[in-house]
C-alpha positions in Angstrom: 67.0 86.7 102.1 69.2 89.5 102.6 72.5 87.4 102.8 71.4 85.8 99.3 71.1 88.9 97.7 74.8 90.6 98.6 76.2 87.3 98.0 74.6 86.9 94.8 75.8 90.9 94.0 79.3 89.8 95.2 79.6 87.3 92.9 78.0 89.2 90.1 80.9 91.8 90.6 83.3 88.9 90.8 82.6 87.6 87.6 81.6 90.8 85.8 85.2 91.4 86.8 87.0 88.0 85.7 88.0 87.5 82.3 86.3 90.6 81.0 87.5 93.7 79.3 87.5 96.4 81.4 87.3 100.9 81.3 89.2 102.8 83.5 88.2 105.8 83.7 89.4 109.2 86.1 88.7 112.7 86.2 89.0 116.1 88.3 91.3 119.1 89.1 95.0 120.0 89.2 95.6 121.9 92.2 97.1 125.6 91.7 100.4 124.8 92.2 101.4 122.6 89.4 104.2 123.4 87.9 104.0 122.2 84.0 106.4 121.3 81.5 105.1 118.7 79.6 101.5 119.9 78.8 100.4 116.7 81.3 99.3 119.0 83.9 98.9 123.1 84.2 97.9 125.2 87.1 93.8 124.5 88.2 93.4 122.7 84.9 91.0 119.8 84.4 92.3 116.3 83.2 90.8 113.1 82.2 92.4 109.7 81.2 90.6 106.7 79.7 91.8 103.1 78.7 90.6 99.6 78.5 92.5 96.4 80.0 92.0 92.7 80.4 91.0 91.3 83.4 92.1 89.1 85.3 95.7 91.3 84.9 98.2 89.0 83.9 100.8 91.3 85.5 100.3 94.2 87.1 103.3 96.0 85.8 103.9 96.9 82.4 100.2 96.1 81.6 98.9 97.0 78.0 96.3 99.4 77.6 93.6 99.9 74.6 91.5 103.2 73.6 93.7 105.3 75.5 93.6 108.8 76.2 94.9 111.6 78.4 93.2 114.9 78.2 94.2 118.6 79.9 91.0 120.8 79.8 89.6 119.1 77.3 92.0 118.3 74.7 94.2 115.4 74.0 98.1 115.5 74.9 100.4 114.9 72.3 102.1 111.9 74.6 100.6 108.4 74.0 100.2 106.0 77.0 102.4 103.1 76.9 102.0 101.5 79.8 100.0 100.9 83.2 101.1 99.7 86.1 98.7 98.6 89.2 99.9 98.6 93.1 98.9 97.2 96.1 97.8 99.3 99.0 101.1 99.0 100.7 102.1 100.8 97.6 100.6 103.3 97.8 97.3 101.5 95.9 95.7 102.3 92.2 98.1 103.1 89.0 100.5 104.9 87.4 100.4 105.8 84.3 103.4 105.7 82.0 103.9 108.1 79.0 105.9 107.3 75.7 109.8 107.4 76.6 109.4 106.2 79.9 111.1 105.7 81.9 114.0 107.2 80.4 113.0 110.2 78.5 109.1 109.6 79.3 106.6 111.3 81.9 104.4 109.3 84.7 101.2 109.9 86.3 100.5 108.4 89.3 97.2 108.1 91.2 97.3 107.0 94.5 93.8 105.3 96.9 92.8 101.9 97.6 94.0 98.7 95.7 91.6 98.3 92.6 92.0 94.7 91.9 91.5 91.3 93.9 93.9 88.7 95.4 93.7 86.4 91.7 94.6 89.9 89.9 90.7 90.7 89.1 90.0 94.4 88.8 87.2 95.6 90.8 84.4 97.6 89.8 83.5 100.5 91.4 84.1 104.7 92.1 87.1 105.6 94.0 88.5 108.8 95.4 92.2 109.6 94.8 95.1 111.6 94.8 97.6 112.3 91.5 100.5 113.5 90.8 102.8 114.3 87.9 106.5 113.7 88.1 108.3 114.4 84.9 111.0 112.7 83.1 113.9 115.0 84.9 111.9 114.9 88.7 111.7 111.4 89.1 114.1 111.6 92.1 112.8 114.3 93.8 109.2 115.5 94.8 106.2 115.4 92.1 105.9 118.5 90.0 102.0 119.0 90.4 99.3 117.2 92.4 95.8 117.3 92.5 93.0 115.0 93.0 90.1 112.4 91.3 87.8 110.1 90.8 88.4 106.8 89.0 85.4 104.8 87.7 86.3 101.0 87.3 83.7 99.6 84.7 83.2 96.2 83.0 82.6 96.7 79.0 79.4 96.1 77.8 
């Protein structure tokens, strides 16, 4: 009995996750030693970022985003999101998150923790625990201008 009721919650993930519309959503701290130039991130300042995306991904870089929004302590940046882009865990897992401009004259947050989609490109609901950082359009070759960490809710659409 109790093997038919994970495998029935399994697969009511699994297809809760398949061609479905998905939220994304994350939340926490900057840590105190950000350094900020683009109003994306600010010394022990709270963010949030929201957006909605089709799953199964149909690439996992580049992806499109809907209803998206980045906030810093509570109010909306003045940068849209353009793009997402989903890793594997030998990538460092999770997404980045890619401003308007990039990635020439644009900024990128990336939040790094476990891989957050399936082997046929499903996202995977859930909570997660990870780490971001901010690397602005000048510091891409060097080390990220601010880090900090969250928590990312994965979340089928109702």
């Amino acid at each position: 009995m109790c093997f038919a009721t994970i495998l029935t919650s399994c697969l009511l993930i699994q297809t809760v996750a398949g061609g479905a519309t998905i939220t994304i959503s994350a939340s926490d701290t900057w840590a105190g030693s950000v350094q900020s130039s683009t109003g994306l991130s600010a010394p022990n300042a709270t963010w949030s970022v929201s957006f909605e995306v089709s799953s199964p991904l149909q690439s996992t870089e580049g992806v499109s985003v809907t209803n998206a929004t980045y906030s810093l302590n509570g109010v909306p940046v003045g940068q849209s999101i353009d793009s997402v882009d989903f890793w594997d865990t030998s990538n460092g897992g999770m997404f980045d998150i890619n401003f308007s401009g990039f990635p020439g004259a644009g900024d990128q947050i990336e939040l790094f923790g476990p891989q957050i989609f399936d082997a046929g490109n499903n996202l995977i609901p859930g909570t997660y625990s990870a780490t971001i950082e901010d690397y602005f359009a000048d510091s891409f070759v060097g080390p990220p201008t601010g880090e900090g960490t969250g928590t990312v809710l994965v979340a089928a659409v109702p």
